[in-house]
N, C-alpha and C positions, 0 to 999 in steps of 0.2 A: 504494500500500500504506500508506503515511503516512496520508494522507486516512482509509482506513476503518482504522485503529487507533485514531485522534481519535475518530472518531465512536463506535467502540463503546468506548472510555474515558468520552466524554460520556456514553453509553446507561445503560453501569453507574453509573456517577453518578448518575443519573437516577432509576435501578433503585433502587438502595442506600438513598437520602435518603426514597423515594416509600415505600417496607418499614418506614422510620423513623417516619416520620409516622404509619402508618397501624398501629402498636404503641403506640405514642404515644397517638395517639386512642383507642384502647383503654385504655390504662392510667389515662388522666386524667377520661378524661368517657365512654368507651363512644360515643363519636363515630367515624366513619368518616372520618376526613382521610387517603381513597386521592385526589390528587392524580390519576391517570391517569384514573379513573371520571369527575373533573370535566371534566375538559378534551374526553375521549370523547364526555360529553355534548353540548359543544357543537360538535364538528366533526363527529360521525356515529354515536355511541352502541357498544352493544357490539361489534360487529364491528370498528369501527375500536378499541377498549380492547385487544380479544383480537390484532390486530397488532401494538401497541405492547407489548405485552405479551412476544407470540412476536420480536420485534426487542430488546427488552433480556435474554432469555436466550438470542437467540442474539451477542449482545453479553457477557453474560459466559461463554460456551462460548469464543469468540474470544477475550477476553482471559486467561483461564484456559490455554488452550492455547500462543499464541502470544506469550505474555509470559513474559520471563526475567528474569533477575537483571539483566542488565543489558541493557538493552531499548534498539536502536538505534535505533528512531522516535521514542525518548522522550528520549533524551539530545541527538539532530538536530534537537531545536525550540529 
């Protein structure tokens, strides 16, 4: 249970920074700096984007749900 609390803490991370970016690129230059798109691109294109995609909302469904005030996986590292 440990292990997939990390990862989908890493996921939303992931998620968070990549939404950042890609406002960012909008606001500054009208560029598309979606980070996920890149990297899709090189390991398998859109189907592999729309996985990673469906794996960090359901990473912050998970940490939305099962995260508390005071979070025992999180204070056990």
């Amino acid at each position: 249970m440990k292990t997939l609390h990390i990862i989908a803490y890493a996921l939303v991370w992931i998620g968070g920074i990549n939404w950042g970016l890609v406002g960012l690129g909008a606001l500054i230059s009208g560029a598309n700096w979606n980070v996920v798109t890149w990297l899709a691109g090189y390991i398998g294109g859109s189907q592999v984007e729309s996985v990673i995609y469906v794996l960090v909302g359901l990473a912050a469904v998970w940490t939305l749900v099962g995260h508390k005030k005071d979070c025992k996986a999180c204070s056990a590292m």
